[in-house]
C-alpha positions in Angstrom: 0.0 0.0 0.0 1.4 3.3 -0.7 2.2 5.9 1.9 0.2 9.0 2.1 2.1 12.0 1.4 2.9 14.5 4.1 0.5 18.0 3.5 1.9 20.8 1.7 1.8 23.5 4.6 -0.5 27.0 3.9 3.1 28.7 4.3 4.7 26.6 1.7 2.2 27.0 -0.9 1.9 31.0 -0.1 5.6 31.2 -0.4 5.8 28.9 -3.8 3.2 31.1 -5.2 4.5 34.3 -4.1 4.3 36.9 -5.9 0.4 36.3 -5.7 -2.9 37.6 -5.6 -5.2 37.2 -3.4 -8.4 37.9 -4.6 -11.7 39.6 -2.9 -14.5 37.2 -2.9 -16.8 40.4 -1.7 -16.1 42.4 -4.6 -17.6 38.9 -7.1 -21.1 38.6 -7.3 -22.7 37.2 -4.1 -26.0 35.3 -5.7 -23.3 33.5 -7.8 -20.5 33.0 -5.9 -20.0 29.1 -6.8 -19.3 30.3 -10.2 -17.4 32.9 -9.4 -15.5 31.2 -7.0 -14.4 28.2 -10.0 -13.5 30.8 -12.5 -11.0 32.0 -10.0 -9.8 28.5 -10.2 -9.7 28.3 -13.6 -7.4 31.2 -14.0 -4.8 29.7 -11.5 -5.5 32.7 -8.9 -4.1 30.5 -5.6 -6.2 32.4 -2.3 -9.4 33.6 -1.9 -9.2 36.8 0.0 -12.6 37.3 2.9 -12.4 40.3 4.6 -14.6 40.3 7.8 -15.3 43.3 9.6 -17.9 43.9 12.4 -19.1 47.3 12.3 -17.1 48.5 15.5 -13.4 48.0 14.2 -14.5 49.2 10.4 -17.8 51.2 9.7 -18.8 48.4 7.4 -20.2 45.1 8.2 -19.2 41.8 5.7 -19.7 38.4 6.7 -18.4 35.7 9.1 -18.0 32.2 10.0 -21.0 30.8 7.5 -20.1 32.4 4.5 -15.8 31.4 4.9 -17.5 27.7 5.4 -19.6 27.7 2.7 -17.1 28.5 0.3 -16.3 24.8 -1.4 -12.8 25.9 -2.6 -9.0 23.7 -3.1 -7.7 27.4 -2.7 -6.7 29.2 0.6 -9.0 30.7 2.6 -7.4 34.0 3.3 -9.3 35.4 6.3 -8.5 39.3 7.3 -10.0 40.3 10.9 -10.7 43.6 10.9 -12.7 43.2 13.6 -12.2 44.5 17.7 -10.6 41.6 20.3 -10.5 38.8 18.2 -9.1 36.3 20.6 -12.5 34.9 21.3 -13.5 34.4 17.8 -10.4 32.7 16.4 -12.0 29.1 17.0 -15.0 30.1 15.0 -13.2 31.3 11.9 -10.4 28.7 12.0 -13.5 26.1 12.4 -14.9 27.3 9.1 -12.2 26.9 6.9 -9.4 29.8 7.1 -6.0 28.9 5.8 -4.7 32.4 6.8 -5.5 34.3 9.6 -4.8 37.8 9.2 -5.8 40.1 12.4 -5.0 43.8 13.1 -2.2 45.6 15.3 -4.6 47.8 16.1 -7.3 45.4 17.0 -6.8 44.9 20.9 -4.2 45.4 23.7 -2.9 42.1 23.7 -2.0 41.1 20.1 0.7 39.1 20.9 -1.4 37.2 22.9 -3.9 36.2 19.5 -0.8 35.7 17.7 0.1 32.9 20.2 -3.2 31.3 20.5 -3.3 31.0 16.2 0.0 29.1 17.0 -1.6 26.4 19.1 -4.7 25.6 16.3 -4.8 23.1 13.4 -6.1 23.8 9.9 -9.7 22.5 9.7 -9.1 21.7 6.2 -5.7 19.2 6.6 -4.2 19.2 10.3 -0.8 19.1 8.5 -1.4 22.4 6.6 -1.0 24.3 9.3 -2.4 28.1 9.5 -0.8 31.4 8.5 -0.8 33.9 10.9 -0.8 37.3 9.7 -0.2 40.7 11.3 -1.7 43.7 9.5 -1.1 47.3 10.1 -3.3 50.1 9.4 -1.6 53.5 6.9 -1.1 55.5 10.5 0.7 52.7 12.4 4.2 52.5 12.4 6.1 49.8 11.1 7.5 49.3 14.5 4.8 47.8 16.0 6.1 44.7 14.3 9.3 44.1 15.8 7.8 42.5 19.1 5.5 40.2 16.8 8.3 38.5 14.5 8.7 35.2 16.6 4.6 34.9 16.2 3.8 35.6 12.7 4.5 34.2 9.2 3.2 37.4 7.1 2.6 41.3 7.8 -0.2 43.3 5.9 0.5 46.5 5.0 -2.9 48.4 4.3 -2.8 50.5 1.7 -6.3 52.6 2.3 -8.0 52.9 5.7 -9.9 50.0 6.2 -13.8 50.0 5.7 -14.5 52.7 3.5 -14.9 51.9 -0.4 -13.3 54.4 -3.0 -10.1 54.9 -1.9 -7.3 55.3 -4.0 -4.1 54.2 -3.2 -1.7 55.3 -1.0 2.3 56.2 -2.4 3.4 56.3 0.9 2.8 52.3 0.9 5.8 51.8 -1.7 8.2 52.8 1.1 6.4 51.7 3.9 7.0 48.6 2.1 10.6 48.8 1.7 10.5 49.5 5.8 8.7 46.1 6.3 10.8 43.9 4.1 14.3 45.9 6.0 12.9 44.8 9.7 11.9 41.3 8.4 15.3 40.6 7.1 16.9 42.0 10.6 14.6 39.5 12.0 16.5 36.6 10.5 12.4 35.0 9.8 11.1 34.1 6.7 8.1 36.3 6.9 6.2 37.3 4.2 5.0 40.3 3.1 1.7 41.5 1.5 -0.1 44.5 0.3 -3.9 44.9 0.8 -6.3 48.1 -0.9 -6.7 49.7 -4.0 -4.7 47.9 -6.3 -5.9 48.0 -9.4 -4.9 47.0 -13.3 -3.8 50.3 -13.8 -1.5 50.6 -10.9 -0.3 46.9 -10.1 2.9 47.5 -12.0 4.5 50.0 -9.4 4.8 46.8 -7.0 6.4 44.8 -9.3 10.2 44.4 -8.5 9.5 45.6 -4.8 9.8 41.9 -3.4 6.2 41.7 -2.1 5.2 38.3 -1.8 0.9 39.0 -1.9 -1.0 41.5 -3.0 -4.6 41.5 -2.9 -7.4 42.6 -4.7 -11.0 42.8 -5.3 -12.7 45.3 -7.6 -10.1 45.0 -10.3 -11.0 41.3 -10.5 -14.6 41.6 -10.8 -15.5 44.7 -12.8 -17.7 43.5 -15.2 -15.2 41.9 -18.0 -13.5 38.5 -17.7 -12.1 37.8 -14.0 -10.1 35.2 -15.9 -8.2 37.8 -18.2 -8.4 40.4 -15.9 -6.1 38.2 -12.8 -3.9 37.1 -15.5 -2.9 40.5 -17.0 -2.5 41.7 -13.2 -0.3 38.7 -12.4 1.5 39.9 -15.6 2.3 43.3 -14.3 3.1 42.3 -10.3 5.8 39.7 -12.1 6.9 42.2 -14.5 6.4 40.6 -17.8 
């Protein structure tokens, strides 16, 4: 009988895949988000990026738990928090399916604290996946703040726009706030990885290319009415330079 091959871990494949998008499943179209979801497959995007925010941390409200579950995907779940003290709700959302758990600096007091509690959990997809815990930081928040969090995290989330309000543009000051990231991650001797999150679209994708970011999500650029297929490829394109 032939041995079962050990998992791939979440942090392998994110690294493999890097430089990737990861793509906003609440920028497709909701009623038909099966579809949706398989044409992402189709065109080779490799996470699925849910962002969740309660109405206290963010103005919005998204969704939670029952939607990350429902989604019937091989890709990863990538889950961003942007909700307040998420240390009680970490089970839930880990429970329904996240590959990556992304929560905010900002969120509570004791960050460190959810950072070490993600390290104890098992992927609910494949035990031997293991999860990726993120660290994001909000435009105002200085890169600092990451230094006491290296030993706990495997990427850091630079935001690009202030979370939970639509119709932002992008902010320049993220291009060297993203050369600060990737200068304290190699001090830290850690192979973190580092991402980019908020209004990224075609048009402007290229000014990350060569900058060593490993993900880069977006949403509306994806879905905006033409191909999702075409439209991840020729972004994929531009973040790789070609």
């Amino acid at each position: 009988m032939a041995s079962e091959q050990p998992a791939e871990s979440a942090v392998g494949r994110l690294r493999a895949a890097a430089p990737a998008l990861s793509v906003g499943v609440l920028a497709a179209d909701l009623l038909d988000l099966g579809r949706e979801v398989a044409r992402l497959e189709q065109a080779g995007v490799p996470l699925l990026h849910i962002d969740v925010m309660d109405g206290c941390f963010t103005p919005m409200m998204t969704v939670g738990p029952p939607v990350i579950r429902a989604i019937n995907t091989p890709l990863l779940k990538d889950v961003h928090l942007m909700i307040r003290d998420p240390l009680d709700h970490l089970g839930d959302y880990v429970a329904a399916g996240a590959d990556i758990i992304t929560v905010h600096v900002e969120s509570c007091v004791h960050v460190h604290r959810v950072l070490q509690q993600l390290g104890t959990m098992k992927n609910a997809n494949e035990a031997g996946r293991g999860l990726v815990r993120g660290i994001a930081l909000n435009p105002g928040t200085p890169l600092e703040a990451i230094a006491p969090l290296v030993d706990e995290i495997d990427l850091v989330l630079l935001l690009a726009i202030n979370p939970g309000w639509s119709g932002q543009s992008f902010l320049p000051s993220t291009l060297t706030r993203l050369a600060r990231a990737r200068q304290i991650v190699a001090d830290s001797g850690r192979p973190i990885l580092v991402g980019v999150d908020g209004g990224i679209t075609r048009a402007n994708i290229g000014r990350l290319a060569g900058t060593g970011v490993d993900l880069v999500v977006t949403g509306s650029a994806i879905f905006d009415g033409h191909s999702p297929a075409a439209n991840a490829a020729a972004m994929r394109a531009s973040l790789s330079g070609s």
